[in-house]
Backbone as CSV, one residue per row, in Angstrom:
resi,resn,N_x,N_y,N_z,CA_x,CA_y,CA_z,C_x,C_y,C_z
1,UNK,-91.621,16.812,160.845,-91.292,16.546,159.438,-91.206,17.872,158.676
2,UNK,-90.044,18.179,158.078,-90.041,19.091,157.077,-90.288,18.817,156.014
3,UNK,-91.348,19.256,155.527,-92.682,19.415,154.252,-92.005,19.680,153.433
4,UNK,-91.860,21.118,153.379,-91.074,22.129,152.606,-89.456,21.707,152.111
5,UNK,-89.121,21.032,152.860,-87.457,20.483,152.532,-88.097,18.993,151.663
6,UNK,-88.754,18.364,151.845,-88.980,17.266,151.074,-89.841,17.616,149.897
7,UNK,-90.099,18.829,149.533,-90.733,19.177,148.161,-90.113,19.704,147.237
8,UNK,-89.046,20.802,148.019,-87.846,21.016,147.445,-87.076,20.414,146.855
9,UNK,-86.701,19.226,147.657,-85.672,18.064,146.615,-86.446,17.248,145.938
10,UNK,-88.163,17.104,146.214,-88.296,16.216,145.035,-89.106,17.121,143.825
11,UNK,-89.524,18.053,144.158,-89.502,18.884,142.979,-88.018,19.385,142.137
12,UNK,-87.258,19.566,142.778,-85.531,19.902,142.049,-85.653,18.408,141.144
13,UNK,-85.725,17.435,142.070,-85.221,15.730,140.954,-86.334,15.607,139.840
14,UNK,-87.917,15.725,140.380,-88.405,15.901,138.727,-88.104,17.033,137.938
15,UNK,-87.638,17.536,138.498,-87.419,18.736,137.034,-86.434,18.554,136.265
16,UNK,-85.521,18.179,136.890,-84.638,17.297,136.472,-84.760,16.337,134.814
17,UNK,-85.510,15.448,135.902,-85.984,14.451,134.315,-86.787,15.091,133.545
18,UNK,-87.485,16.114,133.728,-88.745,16.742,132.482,-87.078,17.415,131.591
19,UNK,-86.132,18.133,132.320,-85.144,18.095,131.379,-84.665,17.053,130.241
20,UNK,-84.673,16.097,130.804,-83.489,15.160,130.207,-84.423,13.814,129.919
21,UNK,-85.793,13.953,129.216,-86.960,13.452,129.388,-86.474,12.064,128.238
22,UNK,-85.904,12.678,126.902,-85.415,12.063,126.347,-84.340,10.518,126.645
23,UNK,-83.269,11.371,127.649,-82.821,9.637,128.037,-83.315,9.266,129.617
24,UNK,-84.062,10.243,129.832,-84.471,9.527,131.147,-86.059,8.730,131.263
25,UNK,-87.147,9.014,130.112,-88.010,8.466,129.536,-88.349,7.701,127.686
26,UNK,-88.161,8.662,127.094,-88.023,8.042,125.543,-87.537,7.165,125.314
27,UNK,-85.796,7.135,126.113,-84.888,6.206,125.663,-85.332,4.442,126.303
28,UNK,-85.755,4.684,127.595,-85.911,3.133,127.856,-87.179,2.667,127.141
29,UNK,-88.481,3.217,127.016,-89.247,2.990,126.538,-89.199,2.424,124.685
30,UNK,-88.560,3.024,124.007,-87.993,2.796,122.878,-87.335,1.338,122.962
31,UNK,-86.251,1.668,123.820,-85.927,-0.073,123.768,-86.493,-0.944,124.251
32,UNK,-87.095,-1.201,124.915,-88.376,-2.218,125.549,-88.974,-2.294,124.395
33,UNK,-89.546,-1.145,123.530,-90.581,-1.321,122.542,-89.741,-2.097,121.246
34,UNK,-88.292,-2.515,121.526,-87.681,-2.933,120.112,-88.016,-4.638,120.944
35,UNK,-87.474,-4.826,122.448,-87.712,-6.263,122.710,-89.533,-7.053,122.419
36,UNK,-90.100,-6.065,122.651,-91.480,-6.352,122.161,-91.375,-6.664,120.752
37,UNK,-91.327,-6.332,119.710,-91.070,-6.676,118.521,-90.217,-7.559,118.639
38,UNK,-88.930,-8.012,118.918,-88.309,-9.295,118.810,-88.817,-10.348,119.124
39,UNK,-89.109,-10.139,120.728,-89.469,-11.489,121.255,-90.665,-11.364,121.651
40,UNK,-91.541,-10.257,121.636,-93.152,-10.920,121.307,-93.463,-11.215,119.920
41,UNK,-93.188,-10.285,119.329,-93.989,-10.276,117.567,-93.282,-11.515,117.318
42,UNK,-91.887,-11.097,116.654,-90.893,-11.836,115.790,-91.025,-13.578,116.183
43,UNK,-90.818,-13.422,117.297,-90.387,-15.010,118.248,-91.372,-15.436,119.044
44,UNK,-92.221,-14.816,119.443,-93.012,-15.075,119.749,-94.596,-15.782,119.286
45,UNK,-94.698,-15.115,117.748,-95.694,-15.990,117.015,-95.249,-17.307,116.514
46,UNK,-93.843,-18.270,117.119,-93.772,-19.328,116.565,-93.357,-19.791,118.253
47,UNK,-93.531,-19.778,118.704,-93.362,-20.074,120.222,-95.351,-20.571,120.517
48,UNK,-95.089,-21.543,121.653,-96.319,-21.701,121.759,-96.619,-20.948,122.861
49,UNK,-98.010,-21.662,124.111,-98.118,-20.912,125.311,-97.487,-21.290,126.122
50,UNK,-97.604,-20.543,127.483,-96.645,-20.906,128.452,-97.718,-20.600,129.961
51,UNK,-98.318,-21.781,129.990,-99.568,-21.853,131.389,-100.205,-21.021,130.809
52,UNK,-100.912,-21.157,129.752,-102.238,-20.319,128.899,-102.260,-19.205,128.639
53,UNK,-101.080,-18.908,128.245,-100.739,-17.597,128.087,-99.210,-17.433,126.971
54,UNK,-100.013,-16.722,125.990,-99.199,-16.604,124.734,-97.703,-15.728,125.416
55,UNK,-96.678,-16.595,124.738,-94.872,-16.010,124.741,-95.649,-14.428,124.861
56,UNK,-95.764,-13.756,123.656,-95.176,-12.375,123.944,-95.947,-12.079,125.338
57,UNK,-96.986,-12.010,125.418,-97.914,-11.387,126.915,-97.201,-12.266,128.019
58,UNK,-96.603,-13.222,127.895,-95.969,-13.966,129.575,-94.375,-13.155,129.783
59,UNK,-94.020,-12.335,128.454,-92.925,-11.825,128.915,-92.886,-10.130,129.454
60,UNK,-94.891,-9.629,128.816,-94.854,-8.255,129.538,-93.882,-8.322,130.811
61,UNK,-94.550,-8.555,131.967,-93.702,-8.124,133.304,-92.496,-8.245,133.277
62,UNK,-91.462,-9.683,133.129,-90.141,-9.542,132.890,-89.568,-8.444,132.767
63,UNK,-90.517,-7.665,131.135,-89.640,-6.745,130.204,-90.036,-5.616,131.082
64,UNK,-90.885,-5.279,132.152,-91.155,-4.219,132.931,-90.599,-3.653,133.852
65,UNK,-90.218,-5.312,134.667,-89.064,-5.266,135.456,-87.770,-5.228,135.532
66,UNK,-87.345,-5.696,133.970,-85.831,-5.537,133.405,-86.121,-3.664,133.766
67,UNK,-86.841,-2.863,132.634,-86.700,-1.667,132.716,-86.794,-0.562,134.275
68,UNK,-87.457,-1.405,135.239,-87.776,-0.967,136.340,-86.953,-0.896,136.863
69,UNK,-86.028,-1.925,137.414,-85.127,-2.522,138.062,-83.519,-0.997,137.573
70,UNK,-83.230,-1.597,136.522,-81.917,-0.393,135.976,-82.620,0.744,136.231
71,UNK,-83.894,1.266,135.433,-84.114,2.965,135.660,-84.494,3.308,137.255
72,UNK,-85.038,2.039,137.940,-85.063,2.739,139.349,-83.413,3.038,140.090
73,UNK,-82.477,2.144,139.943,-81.150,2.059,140.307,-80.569,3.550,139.758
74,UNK,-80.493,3.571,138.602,-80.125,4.579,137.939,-80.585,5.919,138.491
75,UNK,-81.866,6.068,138.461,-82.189,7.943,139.079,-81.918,7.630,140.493
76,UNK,-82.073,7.006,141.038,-81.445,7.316,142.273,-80.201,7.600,142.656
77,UNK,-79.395,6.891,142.325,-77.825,6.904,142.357,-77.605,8.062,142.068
78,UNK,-77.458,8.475,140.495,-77.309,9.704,140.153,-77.830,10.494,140.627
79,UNK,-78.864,10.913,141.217,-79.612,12.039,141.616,-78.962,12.415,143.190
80,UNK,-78.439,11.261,143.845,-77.764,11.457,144.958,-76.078,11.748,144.798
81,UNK,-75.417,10.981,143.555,-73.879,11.152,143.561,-73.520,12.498,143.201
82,UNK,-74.471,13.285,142.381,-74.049,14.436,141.307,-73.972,15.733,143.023
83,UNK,-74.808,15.692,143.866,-74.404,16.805,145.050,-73.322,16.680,145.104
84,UNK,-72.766,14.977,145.683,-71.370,14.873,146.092,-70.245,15.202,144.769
85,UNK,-70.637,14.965,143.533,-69.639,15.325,142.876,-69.398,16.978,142.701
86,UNK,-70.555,17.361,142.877,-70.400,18.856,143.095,-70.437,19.813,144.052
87,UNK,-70.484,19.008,145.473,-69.880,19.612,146.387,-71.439,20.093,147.438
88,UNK,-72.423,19.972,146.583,-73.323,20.236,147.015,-73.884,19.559,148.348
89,UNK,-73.124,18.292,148.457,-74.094,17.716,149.550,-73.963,18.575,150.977
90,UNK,-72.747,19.235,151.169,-72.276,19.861,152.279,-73.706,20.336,152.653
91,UNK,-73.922,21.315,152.126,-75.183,22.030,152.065,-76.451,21.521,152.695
92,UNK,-76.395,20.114,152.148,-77.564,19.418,152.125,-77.312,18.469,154.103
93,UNK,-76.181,18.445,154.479,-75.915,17.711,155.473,-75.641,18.854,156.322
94,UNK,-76.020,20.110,156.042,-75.325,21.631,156.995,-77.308,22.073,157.023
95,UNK,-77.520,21.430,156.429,-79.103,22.100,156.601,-79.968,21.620,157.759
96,UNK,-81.407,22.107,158.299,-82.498,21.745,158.862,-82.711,20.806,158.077
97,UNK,-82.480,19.348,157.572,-83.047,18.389,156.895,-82.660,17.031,157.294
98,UNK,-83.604,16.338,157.910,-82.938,14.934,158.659,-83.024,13.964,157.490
99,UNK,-81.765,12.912,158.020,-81.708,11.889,156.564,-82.941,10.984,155.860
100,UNK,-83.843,11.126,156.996,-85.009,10.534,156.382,-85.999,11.491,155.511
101,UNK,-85.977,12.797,155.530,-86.466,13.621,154.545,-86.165,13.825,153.454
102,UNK,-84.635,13.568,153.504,-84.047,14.160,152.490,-83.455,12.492,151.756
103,UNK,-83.907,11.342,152.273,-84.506,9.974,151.317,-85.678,10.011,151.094
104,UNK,-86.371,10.623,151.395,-88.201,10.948,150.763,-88.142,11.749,149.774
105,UNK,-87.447,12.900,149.540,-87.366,13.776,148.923,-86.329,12.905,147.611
106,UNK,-85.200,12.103,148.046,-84.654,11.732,146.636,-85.006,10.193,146.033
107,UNK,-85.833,9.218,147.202,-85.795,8.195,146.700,-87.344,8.331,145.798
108,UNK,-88.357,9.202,146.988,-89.467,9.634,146.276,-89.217,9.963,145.218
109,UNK,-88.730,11.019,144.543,-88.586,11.510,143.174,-88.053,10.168,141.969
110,UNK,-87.128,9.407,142.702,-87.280,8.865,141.351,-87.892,7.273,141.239
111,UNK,-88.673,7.009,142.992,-89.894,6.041,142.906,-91.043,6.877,141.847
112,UNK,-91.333,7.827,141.794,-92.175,8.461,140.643,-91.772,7.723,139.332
113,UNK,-90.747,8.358,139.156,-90.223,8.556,137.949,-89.917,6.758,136.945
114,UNK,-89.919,6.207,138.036,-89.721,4.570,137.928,-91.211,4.313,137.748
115,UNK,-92.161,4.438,138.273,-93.418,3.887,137.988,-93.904,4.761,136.891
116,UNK,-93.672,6.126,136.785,-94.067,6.343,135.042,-93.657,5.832,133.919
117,UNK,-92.315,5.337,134.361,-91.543,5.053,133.522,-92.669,3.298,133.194
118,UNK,-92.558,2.403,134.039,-93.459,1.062,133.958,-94.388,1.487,133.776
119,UNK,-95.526,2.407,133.568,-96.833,2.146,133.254,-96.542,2.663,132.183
120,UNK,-95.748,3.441,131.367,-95.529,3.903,130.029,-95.232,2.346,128.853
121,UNK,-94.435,1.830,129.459,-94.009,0.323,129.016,-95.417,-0.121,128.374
122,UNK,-96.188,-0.510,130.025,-97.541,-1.279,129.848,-98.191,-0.827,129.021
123,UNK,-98.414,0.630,128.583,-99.488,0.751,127.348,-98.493,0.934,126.553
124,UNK,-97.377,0.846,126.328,-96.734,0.539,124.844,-96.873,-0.946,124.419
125,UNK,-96.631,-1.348,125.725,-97.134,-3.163,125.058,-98.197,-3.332,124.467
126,UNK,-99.382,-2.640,124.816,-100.772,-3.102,124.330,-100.687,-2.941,122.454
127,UNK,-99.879,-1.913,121.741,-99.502,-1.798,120.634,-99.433,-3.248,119.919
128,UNK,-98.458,-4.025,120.648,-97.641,-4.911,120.127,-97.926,-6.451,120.677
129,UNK,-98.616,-6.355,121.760,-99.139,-7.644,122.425,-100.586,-7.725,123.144
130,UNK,-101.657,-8.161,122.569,-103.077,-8.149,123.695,-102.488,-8.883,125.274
131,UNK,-102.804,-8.056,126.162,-102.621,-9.011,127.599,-104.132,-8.218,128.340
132,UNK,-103.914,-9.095,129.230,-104.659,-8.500,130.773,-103.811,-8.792,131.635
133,UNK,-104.807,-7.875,132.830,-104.360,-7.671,134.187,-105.515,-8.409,134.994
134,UNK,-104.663,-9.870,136.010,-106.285,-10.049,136.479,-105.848,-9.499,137.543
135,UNK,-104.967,-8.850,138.643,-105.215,-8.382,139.584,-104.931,-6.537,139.400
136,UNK,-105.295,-6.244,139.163,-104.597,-4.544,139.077,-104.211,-4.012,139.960
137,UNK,-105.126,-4.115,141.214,-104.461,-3.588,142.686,-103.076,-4.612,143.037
138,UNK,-103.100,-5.586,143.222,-101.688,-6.064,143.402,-100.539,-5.466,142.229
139,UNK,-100.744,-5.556,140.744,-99.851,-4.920,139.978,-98.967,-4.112,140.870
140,UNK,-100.178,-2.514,140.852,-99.868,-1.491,141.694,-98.958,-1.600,142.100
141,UNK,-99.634,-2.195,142.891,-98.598,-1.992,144.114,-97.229,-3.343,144.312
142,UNK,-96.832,-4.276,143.625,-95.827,-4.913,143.423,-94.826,-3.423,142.393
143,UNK,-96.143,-2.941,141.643,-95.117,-1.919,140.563,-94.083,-0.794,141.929
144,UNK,-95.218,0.030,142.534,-94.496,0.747,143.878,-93.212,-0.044,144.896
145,UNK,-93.747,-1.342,145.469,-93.003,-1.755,146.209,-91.846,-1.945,145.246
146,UNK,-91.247,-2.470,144.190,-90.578,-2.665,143.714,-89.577,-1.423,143.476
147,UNK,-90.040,-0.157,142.633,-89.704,0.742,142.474,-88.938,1.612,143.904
148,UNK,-89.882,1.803,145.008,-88.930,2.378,146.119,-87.947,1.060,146.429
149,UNK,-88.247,0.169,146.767,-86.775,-1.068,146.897,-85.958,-0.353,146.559
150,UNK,-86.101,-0.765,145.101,-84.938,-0.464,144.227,-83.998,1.040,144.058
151,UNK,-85.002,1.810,144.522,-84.574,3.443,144.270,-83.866,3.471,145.373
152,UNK,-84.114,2.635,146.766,-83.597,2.905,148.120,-81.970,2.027,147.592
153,UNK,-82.144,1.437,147.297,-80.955,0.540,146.687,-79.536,1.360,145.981
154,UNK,-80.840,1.802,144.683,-79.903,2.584,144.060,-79.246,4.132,144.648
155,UNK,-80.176,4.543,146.187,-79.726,5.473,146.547,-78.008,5.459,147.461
156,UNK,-78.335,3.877,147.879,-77.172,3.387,148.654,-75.983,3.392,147.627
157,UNK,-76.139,3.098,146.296,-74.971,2.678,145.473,-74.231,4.322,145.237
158,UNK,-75.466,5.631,145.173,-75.213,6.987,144.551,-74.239,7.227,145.914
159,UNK,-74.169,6.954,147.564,-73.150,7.218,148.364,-72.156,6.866,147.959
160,UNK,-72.253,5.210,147.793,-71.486,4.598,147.997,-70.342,5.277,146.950
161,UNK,-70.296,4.814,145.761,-69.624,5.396,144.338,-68.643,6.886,144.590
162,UNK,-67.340,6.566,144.127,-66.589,7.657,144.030,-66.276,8.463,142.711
163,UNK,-67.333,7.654,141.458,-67.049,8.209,140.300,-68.263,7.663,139.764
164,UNK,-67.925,8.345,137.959,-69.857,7.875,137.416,-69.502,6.610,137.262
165,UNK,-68.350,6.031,136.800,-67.882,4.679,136.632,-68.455,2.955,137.476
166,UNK,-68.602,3.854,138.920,-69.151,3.206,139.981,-70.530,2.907,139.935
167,UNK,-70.888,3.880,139.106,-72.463,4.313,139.546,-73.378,2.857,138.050
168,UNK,-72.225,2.239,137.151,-73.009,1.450,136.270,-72.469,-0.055,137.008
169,UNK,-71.557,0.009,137.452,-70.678,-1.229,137.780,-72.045,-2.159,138.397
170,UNK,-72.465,-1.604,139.374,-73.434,-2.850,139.975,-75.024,-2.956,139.225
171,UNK,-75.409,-2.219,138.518,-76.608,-2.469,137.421,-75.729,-3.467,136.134
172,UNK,-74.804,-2.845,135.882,-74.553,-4.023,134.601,-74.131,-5.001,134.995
173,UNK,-73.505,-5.235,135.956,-72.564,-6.649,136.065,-73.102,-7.538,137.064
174,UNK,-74.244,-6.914,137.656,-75.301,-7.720,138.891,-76.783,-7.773,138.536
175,UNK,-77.437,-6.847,138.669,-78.844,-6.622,138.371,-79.321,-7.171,137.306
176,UNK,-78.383,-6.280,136.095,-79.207,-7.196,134.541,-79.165,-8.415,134.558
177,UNK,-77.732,-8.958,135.027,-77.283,-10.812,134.309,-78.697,-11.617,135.613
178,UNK,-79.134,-10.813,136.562,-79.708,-11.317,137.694,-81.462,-11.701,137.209
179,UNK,-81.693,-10.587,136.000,-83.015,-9.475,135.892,-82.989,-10.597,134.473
180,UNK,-81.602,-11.461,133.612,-81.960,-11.863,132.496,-82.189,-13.911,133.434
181,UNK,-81.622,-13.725,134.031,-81.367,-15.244,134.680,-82.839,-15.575,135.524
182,UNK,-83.959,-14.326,135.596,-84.469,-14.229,136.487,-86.178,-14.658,136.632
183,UNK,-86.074,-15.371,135.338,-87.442,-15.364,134.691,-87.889,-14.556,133.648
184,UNK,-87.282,-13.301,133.519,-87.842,-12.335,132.780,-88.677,-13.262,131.236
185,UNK,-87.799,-13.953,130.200,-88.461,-14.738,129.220,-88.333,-15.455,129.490
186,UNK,-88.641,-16.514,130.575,-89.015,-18.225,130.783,-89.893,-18.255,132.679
187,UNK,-90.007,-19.052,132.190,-90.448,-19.790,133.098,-89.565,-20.969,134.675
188,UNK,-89.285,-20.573,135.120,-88.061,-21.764,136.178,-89.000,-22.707,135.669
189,UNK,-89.908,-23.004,135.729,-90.115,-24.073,135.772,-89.397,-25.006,134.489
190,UNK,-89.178,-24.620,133.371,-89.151,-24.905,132.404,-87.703,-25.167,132.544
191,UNK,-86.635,-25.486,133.960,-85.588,-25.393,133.578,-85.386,-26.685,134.767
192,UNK,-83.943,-27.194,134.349,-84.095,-29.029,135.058,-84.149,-28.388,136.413
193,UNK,-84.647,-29.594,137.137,-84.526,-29.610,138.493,-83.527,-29.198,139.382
194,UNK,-82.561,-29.324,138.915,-81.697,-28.478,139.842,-81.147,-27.143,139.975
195,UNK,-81.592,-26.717,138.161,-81.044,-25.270,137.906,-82.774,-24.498,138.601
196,UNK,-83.131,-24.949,138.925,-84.878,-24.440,139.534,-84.192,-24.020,140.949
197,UNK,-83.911,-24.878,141.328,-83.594,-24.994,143.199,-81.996,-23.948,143.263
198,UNK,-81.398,-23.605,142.136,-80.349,-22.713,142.068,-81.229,-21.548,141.720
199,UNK,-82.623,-21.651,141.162,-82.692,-19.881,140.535,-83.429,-19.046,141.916
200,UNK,-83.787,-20.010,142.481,-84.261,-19.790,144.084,-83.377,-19.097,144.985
201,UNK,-82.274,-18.709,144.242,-81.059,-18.047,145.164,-81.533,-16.569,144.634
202,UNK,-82.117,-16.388,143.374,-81.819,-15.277,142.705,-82.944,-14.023,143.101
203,UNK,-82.649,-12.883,144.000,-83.472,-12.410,144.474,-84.673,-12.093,143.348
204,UNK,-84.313,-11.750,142.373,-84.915,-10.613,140.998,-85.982,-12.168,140.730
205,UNK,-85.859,-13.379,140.826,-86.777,-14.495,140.698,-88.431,-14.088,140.997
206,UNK,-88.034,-13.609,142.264,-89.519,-13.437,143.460,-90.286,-11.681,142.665
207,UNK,-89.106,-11.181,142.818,-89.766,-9.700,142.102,-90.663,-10.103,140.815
208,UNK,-90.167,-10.876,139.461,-90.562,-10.912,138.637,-92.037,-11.857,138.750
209,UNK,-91.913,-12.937,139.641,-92.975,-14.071,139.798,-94.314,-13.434,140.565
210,UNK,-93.742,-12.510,141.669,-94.989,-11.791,142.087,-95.759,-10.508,141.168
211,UNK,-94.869,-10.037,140.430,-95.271,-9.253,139.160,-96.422,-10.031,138.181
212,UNK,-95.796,-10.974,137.773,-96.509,-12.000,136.470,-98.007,-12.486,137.419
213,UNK,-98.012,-12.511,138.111,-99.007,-13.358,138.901,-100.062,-12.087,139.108
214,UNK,-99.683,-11.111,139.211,-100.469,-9.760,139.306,-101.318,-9.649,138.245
215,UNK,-100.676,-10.529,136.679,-101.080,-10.036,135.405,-101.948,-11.228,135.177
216,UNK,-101.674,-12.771,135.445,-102.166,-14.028,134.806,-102.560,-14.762,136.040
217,UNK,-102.119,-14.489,137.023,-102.674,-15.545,137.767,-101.523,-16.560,138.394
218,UNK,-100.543,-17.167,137.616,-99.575,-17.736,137.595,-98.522,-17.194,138.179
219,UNK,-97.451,-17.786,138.725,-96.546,-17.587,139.193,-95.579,-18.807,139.880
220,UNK,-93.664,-18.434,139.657,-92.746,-19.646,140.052,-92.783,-19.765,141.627
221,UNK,-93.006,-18.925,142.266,-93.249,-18.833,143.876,-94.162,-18.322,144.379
222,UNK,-94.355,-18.696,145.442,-96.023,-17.693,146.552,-95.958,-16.607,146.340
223,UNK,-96.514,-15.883,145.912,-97.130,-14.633,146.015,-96.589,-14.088,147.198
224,UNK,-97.425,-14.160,148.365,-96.950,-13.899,149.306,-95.163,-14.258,149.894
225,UNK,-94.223,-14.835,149.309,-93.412,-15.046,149.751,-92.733,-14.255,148.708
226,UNK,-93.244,-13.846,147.376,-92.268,-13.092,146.936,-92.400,-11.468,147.571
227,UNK,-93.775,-10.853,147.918,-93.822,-9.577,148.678,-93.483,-9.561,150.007
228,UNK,-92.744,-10.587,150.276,-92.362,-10.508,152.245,-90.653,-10.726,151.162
229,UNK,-90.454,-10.853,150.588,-88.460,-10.785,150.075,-88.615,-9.614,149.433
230,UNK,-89.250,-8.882,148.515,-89.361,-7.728,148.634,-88.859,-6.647,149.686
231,UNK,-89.652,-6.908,150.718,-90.304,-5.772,151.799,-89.218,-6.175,152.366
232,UNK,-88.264,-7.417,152.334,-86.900,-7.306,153.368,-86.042,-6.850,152.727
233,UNK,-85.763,-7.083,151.808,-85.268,-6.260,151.220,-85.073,-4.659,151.085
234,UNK,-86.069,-4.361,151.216,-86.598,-2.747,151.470,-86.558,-2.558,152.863
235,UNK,-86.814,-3.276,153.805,-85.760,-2.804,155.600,-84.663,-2.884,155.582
236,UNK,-84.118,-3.851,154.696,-82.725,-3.840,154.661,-81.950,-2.209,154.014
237,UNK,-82.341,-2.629,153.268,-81.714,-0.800,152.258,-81.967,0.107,153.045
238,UNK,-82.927,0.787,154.184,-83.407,1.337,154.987,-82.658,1.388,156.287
239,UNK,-82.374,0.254,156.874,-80.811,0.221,157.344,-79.677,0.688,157.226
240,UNK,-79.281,-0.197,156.129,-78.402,0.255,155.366,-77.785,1.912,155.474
241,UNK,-79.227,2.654,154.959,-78.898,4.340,154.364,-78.850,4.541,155.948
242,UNK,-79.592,4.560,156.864,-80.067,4.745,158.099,-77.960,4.692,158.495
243,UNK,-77.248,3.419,158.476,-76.181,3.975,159.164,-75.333,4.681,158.522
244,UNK,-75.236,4.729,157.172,-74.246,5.989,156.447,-74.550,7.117,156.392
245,UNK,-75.686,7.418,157.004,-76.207,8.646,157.820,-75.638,8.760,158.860
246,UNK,-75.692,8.251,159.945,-74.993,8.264,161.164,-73.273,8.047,161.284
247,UNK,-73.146,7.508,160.550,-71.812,6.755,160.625,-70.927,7.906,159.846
248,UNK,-71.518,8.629,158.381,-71.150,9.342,157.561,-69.802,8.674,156.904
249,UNK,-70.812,7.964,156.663,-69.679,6.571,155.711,-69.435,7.497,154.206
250,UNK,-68.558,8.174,153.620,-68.243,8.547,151.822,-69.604,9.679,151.898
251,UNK,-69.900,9.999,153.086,-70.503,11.215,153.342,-69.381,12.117,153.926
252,UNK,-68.903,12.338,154.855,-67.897,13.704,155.084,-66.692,13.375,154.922
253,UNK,-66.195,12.111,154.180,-64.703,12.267,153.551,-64.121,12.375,152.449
């Protein structure tokens, strides 16, 4: 294992964001902190509970994972497309650095940067909504597993993409409508019987239900069945990068 090559790129990617701290931290946090005021404060003090647990605090996680979900997609992608747009990756595929270092080095950097980003959320909520955590170690680590997923995800989309254009196409037009359909403010349960057994298709369902359950106890699916769709998820993406490494798929053409 090269040490030194995987500190390199993930020290280059945080420095990165301590640059650009503003839209790569301030900015999501700010807006999360405006949905807290809407739909905890505003809408939420005329809303009742939802399984013993007041509207605004049943929508913490949702609103954690809405932000998790895009900012993990996001630094990854970018942090991987901008070599190729600048020519840099040559470098990076001409070096002592095997593809699995040099996904430690970029998915690591912005799995960081994704979980500062969610625990920044969580104590901005406390401002605006009392909650607890009854499990904290599961949080954790649903917060981590989630975050590399997603960064491995978004690292696949930063190959994939031949322009920045590419690089929003599958966060806006998949992830969010997935991340708003997904539980984030409701409950499946709360929805007829058949649109329940349709939201069961929706991967972002299990992410959000094993999240909430970390915080209250509650949850729309097993616990355990939402961290085993997770974690396939995350072999899958792992795959995935694993053959456009080999294959040098929109890597050497």
């Amino acid at each position: 294992m090269n040490i030194p090559a995987v500190r390199a790129i993930y020290r280059f990617e945080m420095a990165r964001t301590f640059r650009t701290l503003t839209q790569s931290i301030v900015s999501p946090v700010l807006s999360t902190s405006l949905y807290f005021i809407v739909f905890g404060t505003a809408i939420g003090s005329r809303m009742g509970h939802i399984g013993g647990t007041s509207y605004g605090a049943f929508i913490i996680p949702g609103l954690i994972m809405l932000s998790l979900l895009n900012e993990s997609i996001s630094n990854a992608s970018f942090g991987i497309y901008l070599p190729k747009w600048s020519g840099t990756i040559y470098e990076l595929l001409s070096a002592p650095v095997s593809p699995l270092e040099a996904v430690l080095g970029y998915v690591g950097a912005a799995a960081t940067k994704s979980v500062m980003l969610g625990l920044l959320i969580l104590v901005t909520a406390r401002f605006f909504v009392p909650y607890s955590i009854l499990h904290p170690v599961w949080m954790v680590a649903f917060l981590l597993l989630t975050a590399v997923t997603f960064c491995s995800f978004g690292f696949i989309i930063g190959l994939w993409a031949d322009d920045f254009q590419k690089l929003q196409v599958i966060p806006l037009m998949i992830v969010t409508p997935l991340t708003f359909l997904g539980g984030a403010f409701y409950s499946i349960g709360m929805l007829p019987p058949f649109w329940q057994k349709v939201a069961l298709f929706n991967p972002v369902v299990y992410l959000i239900s094993g999240f909430r359950w970390s915080f209250y106890g509650q949850s729309d699916v097993n616990v355990i069945l939402s961290a085993g769709m997770t974690t396939a998820f995350l072999v899958l993406c792992g795959v995935a990068i694993a053959w456009i490494f080999h294959s040098g798929y929109k890597l050497r053409s």
